[in-house]
C-alpha positions as CSV (number, residue, x, y, z in Angstrom):
1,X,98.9,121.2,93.1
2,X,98.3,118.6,91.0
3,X,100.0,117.9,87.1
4,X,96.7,118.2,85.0
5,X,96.6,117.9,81.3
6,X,93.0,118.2,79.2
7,X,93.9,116.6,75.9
8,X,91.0,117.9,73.4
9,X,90.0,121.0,71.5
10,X,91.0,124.1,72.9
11,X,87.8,126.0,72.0
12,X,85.7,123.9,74.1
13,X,87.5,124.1,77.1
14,X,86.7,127.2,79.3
15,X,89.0,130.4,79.6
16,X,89.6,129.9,83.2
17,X,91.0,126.0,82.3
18,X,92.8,126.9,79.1
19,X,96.3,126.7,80.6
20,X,96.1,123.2,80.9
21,X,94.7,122.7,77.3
22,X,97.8,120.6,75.6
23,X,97.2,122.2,72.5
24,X,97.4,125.5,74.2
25,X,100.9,124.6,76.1
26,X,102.4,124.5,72.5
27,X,100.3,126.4,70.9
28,X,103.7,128.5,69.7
29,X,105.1,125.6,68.0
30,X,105.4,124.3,64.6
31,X,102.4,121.6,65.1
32,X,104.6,119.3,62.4
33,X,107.5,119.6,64.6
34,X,109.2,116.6,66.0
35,X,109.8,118.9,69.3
36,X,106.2,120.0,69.7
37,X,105.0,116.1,69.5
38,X,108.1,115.4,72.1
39,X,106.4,118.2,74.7
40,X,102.9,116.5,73.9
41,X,104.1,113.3,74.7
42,X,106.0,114.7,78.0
43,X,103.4,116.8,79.5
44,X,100.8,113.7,79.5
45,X,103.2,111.5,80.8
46,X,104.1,113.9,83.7
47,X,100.7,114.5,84.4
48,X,99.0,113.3,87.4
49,X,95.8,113.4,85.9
50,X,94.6,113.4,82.2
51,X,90.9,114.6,81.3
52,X,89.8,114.3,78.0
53,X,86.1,113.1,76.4
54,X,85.9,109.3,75.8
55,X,86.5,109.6,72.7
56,X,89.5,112.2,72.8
57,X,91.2,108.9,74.8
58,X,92.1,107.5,71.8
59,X,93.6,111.0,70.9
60,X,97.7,110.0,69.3
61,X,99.7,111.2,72.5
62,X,97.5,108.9,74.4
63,X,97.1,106.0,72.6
64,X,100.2,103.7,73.9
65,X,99.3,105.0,77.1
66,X,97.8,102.8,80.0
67,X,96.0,104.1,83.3
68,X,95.8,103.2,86.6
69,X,92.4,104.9,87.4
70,X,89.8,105.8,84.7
71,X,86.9,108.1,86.2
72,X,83.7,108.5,83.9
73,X,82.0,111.6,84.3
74,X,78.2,111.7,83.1
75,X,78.5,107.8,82.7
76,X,75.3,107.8,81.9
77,X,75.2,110.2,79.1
78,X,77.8,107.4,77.6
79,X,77.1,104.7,75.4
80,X,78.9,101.1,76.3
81,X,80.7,102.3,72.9
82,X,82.0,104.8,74.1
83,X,83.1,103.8,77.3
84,X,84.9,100.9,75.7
85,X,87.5,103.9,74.3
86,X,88.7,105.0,78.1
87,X,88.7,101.4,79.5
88,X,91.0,99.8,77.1
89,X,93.4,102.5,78.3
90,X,92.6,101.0,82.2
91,X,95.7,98.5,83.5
92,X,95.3,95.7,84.4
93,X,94.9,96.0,87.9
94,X,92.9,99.6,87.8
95,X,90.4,100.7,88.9
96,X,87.2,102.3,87.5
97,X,84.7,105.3,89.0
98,X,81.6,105.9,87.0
99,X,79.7,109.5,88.1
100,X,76.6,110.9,86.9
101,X,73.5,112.6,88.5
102,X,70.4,111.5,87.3
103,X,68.5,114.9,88.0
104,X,70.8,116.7,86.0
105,X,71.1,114.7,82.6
106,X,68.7,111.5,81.6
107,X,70.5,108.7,80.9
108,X,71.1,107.3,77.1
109,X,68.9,104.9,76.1
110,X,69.9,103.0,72.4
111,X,66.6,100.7,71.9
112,X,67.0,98.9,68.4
113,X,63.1,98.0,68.4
């Protein structure tokens, strides 16, 4: 299978999923400890894929990191803000996939007028 890491809070991530929680892979170490942030920084740079919110890409074991394929889930739901978080982490030469349904979730809609 696949190297999977979800970088973000491990209460909002479902029981079923928590083993791939980063924060729940070291959740037995000293969270100060120069070990625990070497695991952190080894298990997302092992992974194959990374999920995290678009915000939560700027999350520190993340932030010198640089992707080669950035998929946005509920793109819609995002504002161009936000999106702007995930894409700076894009290479050069990546690629992007935006994915929404329109029936599920209505899009956001910032109108200043």
């Amino acid at each position: 299978g696949l190297k999977v890491v979800r970088v973000g809070r491990p209460e909002a991530t479902r029981p079923d999923l928590e083993q791939y929680n980063l924060l729940d892979m070291v959740k037995d170490l000293d969270p100060k400890s120069a070990i625990g942030a070497q695991i952190k920084r080894r298990a997302v740079s092992e992974a194959q894929v990374v999920c995290t919110t678009c915000s939560g890409a700027d999350h520190p074991v993340v932030q010198h990191m640089q992707f080669g394929c950035v998929l946005l889930d509920e793109a819609g739901q995002a504002t161009e803000l936000a999106v702007l978080v995930p894409l700076m982490k894009l290479k050069p030469e990546g690629s992007v996939t935006l994915v929404g349904d329109h029936r599920q979730l209505p899009p956001t809609v910032s109108n200043v007028e």
